[in-house]
C-alpha positions as CSV (number, residue, x, y, z in Angstrom):
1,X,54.6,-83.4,26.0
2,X,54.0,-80.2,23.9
3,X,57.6,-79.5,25.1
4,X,59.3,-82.5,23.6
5,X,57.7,-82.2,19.3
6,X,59.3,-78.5,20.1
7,X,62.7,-79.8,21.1
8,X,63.0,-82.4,18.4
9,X,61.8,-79.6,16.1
10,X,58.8,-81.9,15.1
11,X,57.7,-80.5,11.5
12,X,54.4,-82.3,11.4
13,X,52.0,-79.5,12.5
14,X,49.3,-82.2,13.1
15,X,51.0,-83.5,16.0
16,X,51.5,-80.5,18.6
17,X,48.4,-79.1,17.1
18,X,46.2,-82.3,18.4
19,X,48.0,-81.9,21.8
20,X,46.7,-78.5,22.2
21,X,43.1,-79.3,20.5
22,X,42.9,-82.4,23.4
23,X,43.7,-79.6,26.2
24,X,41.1,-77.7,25.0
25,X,38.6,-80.3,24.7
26,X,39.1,-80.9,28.4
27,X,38.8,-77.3,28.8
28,X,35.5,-77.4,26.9
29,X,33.9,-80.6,28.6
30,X,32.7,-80.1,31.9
31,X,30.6,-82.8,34.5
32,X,28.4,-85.6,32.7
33,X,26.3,-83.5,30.8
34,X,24.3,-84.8,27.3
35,X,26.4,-82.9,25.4
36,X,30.1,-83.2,26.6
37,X,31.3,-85.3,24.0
38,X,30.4,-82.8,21.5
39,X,31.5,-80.0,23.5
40,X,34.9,-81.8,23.6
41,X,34.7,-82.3,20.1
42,X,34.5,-78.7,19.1
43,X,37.1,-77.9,22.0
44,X,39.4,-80.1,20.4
45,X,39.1,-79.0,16.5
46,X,39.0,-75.2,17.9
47,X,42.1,-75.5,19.6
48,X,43.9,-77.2,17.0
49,X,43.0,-74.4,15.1
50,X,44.2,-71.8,17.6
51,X,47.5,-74.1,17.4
52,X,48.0,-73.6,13.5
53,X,46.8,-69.9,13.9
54,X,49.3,-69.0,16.3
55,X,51.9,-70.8,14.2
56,X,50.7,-69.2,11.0
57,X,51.2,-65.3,12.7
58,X,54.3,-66.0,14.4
59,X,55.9,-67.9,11.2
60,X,58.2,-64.7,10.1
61,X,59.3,-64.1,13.5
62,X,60.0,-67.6,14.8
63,X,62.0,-68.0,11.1
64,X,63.7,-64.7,11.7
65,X,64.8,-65.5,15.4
66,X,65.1,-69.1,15.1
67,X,62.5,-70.6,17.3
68,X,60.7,-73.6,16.8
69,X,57.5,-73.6,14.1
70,X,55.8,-76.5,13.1
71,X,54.8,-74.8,10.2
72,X,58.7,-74.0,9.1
73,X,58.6,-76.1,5.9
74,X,55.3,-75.1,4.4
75,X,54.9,-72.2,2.0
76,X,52.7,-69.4,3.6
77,X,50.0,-69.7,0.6
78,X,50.0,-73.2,1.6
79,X,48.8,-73.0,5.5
80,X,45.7,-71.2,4.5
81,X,43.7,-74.0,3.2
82,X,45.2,-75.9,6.1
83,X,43.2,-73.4,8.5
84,X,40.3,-72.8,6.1
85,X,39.7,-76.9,6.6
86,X,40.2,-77.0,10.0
87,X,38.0,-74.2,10.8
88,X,35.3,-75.6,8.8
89,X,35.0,-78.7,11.2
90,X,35.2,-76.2,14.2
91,X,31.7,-74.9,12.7
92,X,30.4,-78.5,11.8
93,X,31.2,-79.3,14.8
94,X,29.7,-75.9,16.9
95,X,26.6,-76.0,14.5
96,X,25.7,-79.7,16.0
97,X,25.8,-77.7,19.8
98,X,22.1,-76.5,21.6
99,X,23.6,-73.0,21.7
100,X,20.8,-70.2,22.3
101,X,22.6,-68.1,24.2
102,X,24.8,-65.3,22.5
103,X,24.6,-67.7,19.4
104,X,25.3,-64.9,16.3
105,X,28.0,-63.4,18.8
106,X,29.6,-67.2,18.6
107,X,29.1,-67.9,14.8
108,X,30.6,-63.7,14.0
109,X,33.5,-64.6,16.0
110,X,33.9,-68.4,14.1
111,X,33.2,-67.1,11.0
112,X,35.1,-63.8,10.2
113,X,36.5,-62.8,14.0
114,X,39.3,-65.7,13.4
115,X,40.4,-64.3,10.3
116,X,41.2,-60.8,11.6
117,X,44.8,-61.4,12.5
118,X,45.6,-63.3,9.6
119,X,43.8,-60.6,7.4
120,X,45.8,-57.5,9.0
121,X,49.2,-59.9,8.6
122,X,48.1,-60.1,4.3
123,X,47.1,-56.3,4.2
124,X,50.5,-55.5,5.6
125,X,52.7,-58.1,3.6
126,X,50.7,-56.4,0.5
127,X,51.4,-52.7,2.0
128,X,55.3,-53.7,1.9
129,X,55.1,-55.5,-1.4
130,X,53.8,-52.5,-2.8
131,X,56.1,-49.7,-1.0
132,X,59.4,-51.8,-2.5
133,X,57.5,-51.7,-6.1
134,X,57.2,-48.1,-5.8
C-alpha cells in the first residue's frame, strides 16, 4: 500500500506515516493481553514517528537524487514541531504502559535518544553554514 502514496508522489506525510505507525502497532500488540490496545497505540504513534524521522534525515538526499519524500514541500524548520508533536503522544501514550522493566533506559531513549540524528544533521548544516561565512 506504502508502495502506491510513493508512486503517486503522495505529499501528505500523514498518510504513509499512519501506514507505517499501523505496522508497528501490530508489531507492538501481541496475544489478548490487558494491555494490547495500548501497546498498539504507542506502536502506532512511535512508528509514525520513525516514518517522519526517516523522512526528515533523508530529505536533502532524496531532494538531491530525486526520490520520493513525503516531506518534499515543507520547509525543514517546519517538520520539527511536526516531530516534537508527534513524539509527545508517543510518551503520553508509553507513560499510560505498566513498564518496570528497563523503564529510564525506555524514557532516555524517548526523550533525547530520538533526537540524536536529527541533532548531528543541525550541528553539521551549522558547521557548513559557518565554513562558507568564513
Amino acid at each position: 500500500m506504502e508502495e502506491v502514496y510513493e508512486k503517486n508522489n503522495e505529499t501528505n506525510p500523514e498518510i504513509p506515516a499512519n501506514i507505517f505507525g499501523e505496522l508497528m502497532g501490530e508489531l507492538f500488540r501481541f496475544d489478548d493481553s490487558d494491555v494490547s490496545e495500548q501497546l498498539y497505540d504507542f506502536g502506532c504513534a512511535l512508528g509514525r514517528f520513525v516514518y517522519l524521522m526517516d523522512a526528515y534525515v533523508d530529505l536533502k538526499n532524496d531532494i538531491r537524487h530525486q526520490k520520493y519524500n513525503p516531506l518534499i514541500r515543507y520547509k525543514r524548520e517546519d517538520i520539527l514541531p511536526m516531530l516534537h508533536i508527534q513524539m509527545a503522544q508517543c510518551v503520553d501514550l508509553f507513560r499510560l504502559l505498566p513498564v518496570q522493566k528497563d523503564k529510564d533506559l525506555c524514557e532516555n531513549i524517548l526523550y533525547s535518544g530520538v533526537w540524536t540524528k536529527a541533532e548531528m544533521m543541525k550541528q553539521q548544516e551549522a558547521k557548513k553554514r559557518h565554513d562558507r561565512s568564513v
